[in-house]
GUKESE-657067 format. One record per residue (C-alpha): residue number from 1; x, y, z. Coordinates in Angstrom, 2 decimals, decimal comma. Example, Ala and Ser with C-alpha at 12.3 -4.5 7.8 and 13.67 -1.06 7.14 Angstrom:
! GUKESE-657067
<k->1&px->12,30&py->-4,50&pz->7,80>
<k->2&px->13,67&py->-1,06&pz->7,14>
END
This chain:
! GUKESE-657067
<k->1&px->-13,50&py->-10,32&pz->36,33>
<k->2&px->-16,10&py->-8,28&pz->34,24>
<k->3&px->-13,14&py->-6,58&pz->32,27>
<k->4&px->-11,83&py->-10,40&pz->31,62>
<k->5&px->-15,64&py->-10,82&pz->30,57>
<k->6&px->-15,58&py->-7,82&pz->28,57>
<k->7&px->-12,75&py->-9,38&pz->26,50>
<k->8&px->-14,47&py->-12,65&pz->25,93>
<k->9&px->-17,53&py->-10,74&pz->24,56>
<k->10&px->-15,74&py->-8,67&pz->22,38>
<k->11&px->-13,53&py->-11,35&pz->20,74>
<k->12&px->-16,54&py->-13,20&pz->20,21>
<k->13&px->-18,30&py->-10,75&pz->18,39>
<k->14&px->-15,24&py->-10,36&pz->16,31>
<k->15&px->-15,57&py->-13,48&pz->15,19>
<k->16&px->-18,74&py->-13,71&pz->14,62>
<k->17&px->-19,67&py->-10,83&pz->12,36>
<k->18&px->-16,10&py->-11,32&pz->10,48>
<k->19&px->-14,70&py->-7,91&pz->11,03>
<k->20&px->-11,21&py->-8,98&pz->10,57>
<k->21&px->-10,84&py->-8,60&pz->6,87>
<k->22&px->-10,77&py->-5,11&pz->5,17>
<k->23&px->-14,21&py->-3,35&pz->4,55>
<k->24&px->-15,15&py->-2,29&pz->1,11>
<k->25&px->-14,29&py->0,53&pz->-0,13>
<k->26&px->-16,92&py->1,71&pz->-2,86>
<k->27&px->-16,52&py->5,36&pz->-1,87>
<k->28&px->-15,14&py->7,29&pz->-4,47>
<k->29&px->-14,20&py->10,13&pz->-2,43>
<k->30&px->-11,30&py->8,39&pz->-1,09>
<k->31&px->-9,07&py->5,36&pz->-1,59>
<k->32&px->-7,55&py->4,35&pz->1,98>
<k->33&px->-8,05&py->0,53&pz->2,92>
<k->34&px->-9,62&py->0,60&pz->5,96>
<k->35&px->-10,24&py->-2,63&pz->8,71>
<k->36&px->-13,20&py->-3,05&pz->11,49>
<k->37&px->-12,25&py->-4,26&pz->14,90>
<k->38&px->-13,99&py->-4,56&pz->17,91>
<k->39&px->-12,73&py->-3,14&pz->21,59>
<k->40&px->-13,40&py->-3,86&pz->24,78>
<k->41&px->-12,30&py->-0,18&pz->26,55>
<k->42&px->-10,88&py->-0,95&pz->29,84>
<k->43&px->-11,92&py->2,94&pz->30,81>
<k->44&px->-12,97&py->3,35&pz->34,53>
<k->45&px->-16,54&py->2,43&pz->33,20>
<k->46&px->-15,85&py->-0,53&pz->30,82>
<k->47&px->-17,50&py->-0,43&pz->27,27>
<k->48&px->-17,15&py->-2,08&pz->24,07>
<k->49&px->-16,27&py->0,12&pz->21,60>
<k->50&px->-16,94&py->-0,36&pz->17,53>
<k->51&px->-13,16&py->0,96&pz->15,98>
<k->52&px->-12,55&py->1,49&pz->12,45>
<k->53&px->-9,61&py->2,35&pz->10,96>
<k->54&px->-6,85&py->3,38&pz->7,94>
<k->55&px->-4,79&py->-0,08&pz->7,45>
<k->56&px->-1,42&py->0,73&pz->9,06>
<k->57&px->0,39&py->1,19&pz->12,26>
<k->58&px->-1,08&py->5,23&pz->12,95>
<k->59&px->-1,34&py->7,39&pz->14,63>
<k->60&px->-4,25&py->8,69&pz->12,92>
<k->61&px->-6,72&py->11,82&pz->14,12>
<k->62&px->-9,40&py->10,57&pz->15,92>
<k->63&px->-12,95&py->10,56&pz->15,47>
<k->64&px->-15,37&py->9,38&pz->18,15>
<k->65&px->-19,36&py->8,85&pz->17,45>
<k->66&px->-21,46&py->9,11&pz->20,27>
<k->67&px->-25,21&py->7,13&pz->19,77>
<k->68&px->-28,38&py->7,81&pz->21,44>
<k->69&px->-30,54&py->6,10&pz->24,01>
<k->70&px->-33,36&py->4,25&pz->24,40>
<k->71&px->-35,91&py->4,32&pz->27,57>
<k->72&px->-36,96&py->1,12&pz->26,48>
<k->73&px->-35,15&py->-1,97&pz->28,50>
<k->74&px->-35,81&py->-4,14&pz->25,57>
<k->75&px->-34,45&py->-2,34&pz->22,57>
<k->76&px->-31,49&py->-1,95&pz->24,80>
<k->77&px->-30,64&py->-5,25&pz->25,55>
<k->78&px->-30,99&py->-5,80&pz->21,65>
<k->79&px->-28,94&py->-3,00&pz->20,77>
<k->80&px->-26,80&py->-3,32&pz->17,69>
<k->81&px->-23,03&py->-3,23&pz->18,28>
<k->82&px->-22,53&py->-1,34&pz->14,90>
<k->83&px->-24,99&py->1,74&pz->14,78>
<k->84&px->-23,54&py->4,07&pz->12,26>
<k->85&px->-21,22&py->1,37&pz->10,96>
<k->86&px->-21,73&py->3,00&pz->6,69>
<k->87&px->-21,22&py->7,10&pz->8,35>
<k->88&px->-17,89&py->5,52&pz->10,76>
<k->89&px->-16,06&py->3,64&pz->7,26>
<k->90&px->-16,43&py->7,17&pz->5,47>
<k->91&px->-14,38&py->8,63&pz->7,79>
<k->92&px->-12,60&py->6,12&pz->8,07>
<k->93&px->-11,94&py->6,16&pz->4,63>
<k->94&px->-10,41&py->9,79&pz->4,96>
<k->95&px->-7,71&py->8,54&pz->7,37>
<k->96&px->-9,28&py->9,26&pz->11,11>
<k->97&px->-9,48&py->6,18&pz->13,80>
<k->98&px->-13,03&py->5,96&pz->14,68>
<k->99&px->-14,35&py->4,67&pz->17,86>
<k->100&px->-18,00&py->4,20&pz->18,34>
<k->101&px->-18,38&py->3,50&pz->21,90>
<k->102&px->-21,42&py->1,05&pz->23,28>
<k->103&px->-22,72&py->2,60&pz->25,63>
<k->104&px->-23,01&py->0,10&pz->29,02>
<k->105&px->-26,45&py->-1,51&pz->29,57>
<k->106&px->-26,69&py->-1,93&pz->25,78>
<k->107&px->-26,35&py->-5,18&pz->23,68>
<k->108&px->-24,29&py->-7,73&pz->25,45>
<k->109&px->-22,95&py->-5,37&pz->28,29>
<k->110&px->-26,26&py->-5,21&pz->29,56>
<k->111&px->-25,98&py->-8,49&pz->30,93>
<k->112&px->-22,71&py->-7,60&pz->32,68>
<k->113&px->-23,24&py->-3,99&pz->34,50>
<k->114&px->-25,62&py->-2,90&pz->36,65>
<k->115&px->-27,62&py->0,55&pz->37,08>
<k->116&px->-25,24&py->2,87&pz->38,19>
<k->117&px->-26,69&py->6,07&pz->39,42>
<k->118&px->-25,79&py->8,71&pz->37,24>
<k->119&px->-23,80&py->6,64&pz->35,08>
<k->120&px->-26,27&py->4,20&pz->34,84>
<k->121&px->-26,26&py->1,46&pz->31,98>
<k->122&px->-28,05&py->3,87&pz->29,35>
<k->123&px->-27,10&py->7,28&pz->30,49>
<k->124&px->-30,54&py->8,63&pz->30,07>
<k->125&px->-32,14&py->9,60&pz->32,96>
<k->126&px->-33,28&py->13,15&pz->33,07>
<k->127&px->-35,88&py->12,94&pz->35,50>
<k->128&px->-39,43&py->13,94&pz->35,31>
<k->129&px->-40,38&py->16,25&pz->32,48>
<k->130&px->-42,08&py->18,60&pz->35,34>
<k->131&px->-38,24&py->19,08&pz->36,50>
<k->132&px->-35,46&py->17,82&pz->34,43>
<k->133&px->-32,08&py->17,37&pz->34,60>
<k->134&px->-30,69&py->17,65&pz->30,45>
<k->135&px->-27,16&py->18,64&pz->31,79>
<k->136&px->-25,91&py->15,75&pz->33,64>
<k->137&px->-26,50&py->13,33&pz->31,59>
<k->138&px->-24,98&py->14,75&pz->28,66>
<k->139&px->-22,06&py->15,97&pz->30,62>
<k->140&px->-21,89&py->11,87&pz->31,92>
<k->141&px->-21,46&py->10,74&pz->28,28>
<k->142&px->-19,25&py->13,80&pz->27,83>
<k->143&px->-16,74&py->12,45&pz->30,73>
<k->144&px->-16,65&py->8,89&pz->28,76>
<k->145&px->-15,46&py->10,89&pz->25,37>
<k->146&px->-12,93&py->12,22&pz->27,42>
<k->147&px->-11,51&py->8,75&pz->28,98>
<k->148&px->-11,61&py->7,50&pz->25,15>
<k->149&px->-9,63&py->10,58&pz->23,91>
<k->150&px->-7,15&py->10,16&pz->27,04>
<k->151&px->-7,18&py->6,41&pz->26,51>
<k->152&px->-6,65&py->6,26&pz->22,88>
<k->153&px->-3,74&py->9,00&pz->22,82>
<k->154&px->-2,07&py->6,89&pz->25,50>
<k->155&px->-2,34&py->3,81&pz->23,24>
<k->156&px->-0,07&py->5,64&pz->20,90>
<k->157&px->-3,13&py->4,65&pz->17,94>
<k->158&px->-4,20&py->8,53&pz->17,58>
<k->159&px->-2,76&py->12,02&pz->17,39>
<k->160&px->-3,23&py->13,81&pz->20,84>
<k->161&px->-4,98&py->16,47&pz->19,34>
<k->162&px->-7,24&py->17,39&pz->16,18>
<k->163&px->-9,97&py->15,72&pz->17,76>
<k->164&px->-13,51&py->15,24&pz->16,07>
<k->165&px->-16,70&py->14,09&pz->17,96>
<k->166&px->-19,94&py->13,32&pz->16,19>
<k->167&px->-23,11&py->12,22&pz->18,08>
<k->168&px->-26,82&py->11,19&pz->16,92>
<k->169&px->-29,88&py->12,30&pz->19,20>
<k->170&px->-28,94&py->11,96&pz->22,97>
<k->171&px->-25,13&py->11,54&pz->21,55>
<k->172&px->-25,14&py->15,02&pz->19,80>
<k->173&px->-26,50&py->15,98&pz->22,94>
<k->174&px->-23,42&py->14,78&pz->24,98>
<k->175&px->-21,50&py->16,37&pz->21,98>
<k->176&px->-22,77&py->20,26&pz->22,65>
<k->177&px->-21,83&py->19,05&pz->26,67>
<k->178&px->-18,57&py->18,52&pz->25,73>
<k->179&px->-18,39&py->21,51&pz->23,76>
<k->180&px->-19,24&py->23,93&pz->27,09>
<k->181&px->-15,87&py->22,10&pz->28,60>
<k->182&px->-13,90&py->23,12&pz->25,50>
<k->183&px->-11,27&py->20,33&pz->25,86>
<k->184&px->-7,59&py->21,44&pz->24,17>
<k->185&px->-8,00&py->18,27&pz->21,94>
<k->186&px->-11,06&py->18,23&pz->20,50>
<k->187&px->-10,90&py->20,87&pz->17,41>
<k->188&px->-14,50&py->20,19&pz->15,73>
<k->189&px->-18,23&py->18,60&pz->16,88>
<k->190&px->-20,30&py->17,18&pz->14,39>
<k->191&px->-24,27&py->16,85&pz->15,66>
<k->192&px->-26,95&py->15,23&pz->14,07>
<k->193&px->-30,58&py->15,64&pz->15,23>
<k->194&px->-29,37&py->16,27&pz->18,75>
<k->195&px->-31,43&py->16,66&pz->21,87>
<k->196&px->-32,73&py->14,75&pz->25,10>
<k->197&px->-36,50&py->14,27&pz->25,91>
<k->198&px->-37,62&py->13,62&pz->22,46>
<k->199&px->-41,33&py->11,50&pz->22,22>
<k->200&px->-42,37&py->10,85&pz->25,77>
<k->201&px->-44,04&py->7,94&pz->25,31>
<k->202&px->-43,48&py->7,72&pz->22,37>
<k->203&px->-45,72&py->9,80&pz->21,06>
<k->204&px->-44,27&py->12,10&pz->17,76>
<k->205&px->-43,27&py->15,77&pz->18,46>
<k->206&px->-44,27&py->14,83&pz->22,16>
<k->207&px->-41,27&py->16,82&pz->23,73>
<k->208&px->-40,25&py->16,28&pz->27,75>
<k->209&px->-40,00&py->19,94&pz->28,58>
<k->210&px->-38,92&py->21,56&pz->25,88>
<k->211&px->-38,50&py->24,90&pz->27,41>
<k->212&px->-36,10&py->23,20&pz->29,54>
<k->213&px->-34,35&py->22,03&pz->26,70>
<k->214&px->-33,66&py->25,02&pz->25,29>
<k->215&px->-32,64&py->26,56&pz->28,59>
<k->216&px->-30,11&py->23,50&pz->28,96>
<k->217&px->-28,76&py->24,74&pz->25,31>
<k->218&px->-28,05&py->28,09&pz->26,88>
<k->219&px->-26,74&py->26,82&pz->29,24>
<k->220&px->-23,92&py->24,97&pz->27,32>
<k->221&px->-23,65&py->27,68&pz->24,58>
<k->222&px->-22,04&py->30,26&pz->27,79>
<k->223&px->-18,91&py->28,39&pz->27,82>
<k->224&px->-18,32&py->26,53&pz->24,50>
<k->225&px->-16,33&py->27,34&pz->21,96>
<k->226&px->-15,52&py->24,57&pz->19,63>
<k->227&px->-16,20&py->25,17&pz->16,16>
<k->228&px->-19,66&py->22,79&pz->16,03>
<k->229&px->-21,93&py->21,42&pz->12,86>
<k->230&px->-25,33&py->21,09&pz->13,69>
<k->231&px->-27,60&py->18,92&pz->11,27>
<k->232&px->-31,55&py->18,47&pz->11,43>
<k->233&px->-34,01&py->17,00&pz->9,52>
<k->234&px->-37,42&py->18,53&pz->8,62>
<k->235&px->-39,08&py->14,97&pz->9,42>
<k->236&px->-37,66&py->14,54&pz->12,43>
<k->237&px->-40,45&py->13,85&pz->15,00>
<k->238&px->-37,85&py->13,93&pz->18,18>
<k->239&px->-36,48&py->16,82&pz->18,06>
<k->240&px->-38,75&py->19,19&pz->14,98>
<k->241&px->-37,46&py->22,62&pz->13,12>
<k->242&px->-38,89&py->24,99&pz->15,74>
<k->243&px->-37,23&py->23,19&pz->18,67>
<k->244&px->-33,93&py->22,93&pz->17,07>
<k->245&px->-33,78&py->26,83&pz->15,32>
<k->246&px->-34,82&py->28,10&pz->19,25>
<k->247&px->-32,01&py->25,55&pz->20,39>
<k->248&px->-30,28&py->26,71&pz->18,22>
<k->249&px->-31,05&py->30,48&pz->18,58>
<k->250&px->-30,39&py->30,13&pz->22,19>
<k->251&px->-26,87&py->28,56&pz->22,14>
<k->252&px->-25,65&py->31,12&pz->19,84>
<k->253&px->-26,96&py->34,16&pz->22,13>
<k->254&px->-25,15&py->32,61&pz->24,76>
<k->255&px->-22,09&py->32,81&pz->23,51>
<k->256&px->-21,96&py->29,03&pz->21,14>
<k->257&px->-20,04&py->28,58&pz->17,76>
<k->258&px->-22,09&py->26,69&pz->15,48>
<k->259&px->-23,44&py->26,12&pz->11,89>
<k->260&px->-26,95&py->24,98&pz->11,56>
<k->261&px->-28,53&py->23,30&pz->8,53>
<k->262&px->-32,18&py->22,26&pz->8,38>
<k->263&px->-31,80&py->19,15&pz->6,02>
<k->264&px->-35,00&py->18,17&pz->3,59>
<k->265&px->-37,15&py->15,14&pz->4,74>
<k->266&px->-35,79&py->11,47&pz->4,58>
<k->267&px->-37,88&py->8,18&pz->4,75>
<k->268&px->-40,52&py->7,88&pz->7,20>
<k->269&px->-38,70&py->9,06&pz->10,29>
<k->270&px->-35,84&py->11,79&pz->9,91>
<k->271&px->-34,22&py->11,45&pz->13,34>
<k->272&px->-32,30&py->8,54&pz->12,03>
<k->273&px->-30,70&py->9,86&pz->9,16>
<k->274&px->-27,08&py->8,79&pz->9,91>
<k->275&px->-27,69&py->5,66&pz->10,49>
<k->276&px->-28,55&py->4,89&pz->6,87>
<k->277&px->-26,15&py->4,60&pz->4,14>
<k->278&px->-28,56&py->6,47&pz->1,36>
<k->279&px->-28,05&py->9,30&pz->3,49>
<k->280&px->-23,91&py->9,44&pz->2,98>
<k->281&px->-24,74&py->11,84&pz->-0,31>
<k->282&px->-27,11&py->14,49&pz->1,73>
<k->283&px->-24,91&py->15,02&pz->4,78>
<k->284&px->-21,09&py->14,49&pz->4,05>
<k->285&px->-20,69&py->17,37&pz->1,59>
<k->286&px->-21,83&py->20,13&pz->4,40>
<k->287&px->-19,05&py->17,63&pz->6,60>
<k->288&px->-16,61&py->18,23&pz->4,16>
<k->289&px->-16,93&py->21,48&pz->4,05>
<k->290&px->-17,04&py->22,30&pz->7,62>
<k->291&px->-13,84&py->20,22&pz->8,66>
<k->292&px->-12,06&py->22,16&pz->5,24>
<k->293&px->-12,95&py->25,27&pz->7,26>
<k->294&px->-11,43&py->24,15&pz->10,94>
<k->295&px->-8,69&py->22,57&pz->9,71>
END
């Protein structure tokens, strides 16, 4: 019943924003005609899914954006479906499949599935800041990129391998999780302004334990890996330059593989960077060359 509801949902937000037709395709760095769909992921925790895509039959590599959290009930229940819709077409636009997963609790699922321990609706408990716990929930999110990569694969729409994940805030976050498990398929790991704990309360550079934080890095950076990108912003009031460079610091000590770029102030509030489509020009030539050197 809630997967048949699922699939109600999602066709009806098809309709409604119109996402049948090809998108535009201004970008002059590449020429592919692409199409917007929306999914409803029948995974063993249901989610609709945001997929963008090359116009063809595939199979195409695979890109899958992970997007952050909110603590606010609210501002999840009015989540968009479409988060980093500009940032999904350009890859798009370089032949990948991308799936931008909704996380459950958010937009219209959160009128369908219920707290679920730890994967609850919003995957974004970490507990009190006097004792958190970063890893689980990033390794939560990091299970549901793994369902999508399994899922996808067995849908015959994407190669089985070559694998890119990119990730905003509590996403990136799930991103360097999934890095520490080093799956076969996944070949690269895109991050931007990644972290957990950022603004308790939301108050600016108001951090939940950032010791911890960095710790949980470590943690992660003893076992991965995968070739990663990390990208921060010197505005960025979640997650600031000395946090991230001791993040940072920390994961490569441990062992990590990862390129970090402190990127120059944008707008009012750095931390949401991808999101916007002015921002296309600052980040995607440090993308391009960092999937030219894993390829």
């Amino acid at each position: 019943m809630r997967q048949h509801r699922l699939r109600i949902l999602a066709t009806a937000a098809l309709l409604v924003l119109g996402l049948t037709a090809p998108a535009r395709t201004e970008d002059k760095g590449a020429s592919q005609r692409i199409q917007e769909e929306i999914w409803a992921l029948p995974l063993p925790l249901p989610m609709f899914a945001y997929l963008v895509r090359p116009v063809g039959d595939g199979p195409f590599p695979l890109v899958i954006m992970n997007h952050g959290v909110s603590l606010n009930a609210r501002d999840r229940s009015f989540f968009p479906l479409v988060e980093f819709r500009d940032a999904a077409m350009w890859f798009a636009r370089r032949g990948y499949l991308v799936v931008a997963p909704v996380g459950t609790g958010y937009g219209a699922a959160a009128i369908d599935i219920p707290e679920r321990g730890l994967y609850g609706p919003f995957f974004s408990k970490v507990g009190k800041c006097t004792n958190p716990n970063f890893l689980d929930p990033g390794l939560a999110v990091a299970q549901v990129d793994l369902w999508i990569i399994d899922y996808m694969a067995a849908e015959k729409r994407t190669l089985p391998d070559g694998v890119i994940v990119v990730g905003q805030s509590a996403g990136g976050w799930a991103a360097i999780a999934l890095s520490s498990l080093n799956p076969p398929q996944v070949k690269a790991i895109i991050t931007f302004a990644a972290g957990r704990g950022g603004r308790v309360d939301g108050k600016p550079n108001n951090n939940c334990n950032p010791d911890r934080l960095v710790e949980a890095t470590g943690f992660f950076g003893r076992t991965s890996r995968v070739p990663m990108l990390w990208l921060y912003i010197e505005n960025d009031t979640f997650f600031g330059p000395a946090l991230s460079k001791r993040m940072y610091e920390t994961f490569m000590s441990a062992g990590g593989r990862a390129e970090y770029h402190l990127l120059p102030p944008f707008g009012d509030e750095g931390h949401f960077l991808i999101g916007s489509p002015d921002s296309i020009p600052i980040w995607s030539p440090l993308v391009e060359r960092f999937l030219d050197k894993v390829r």
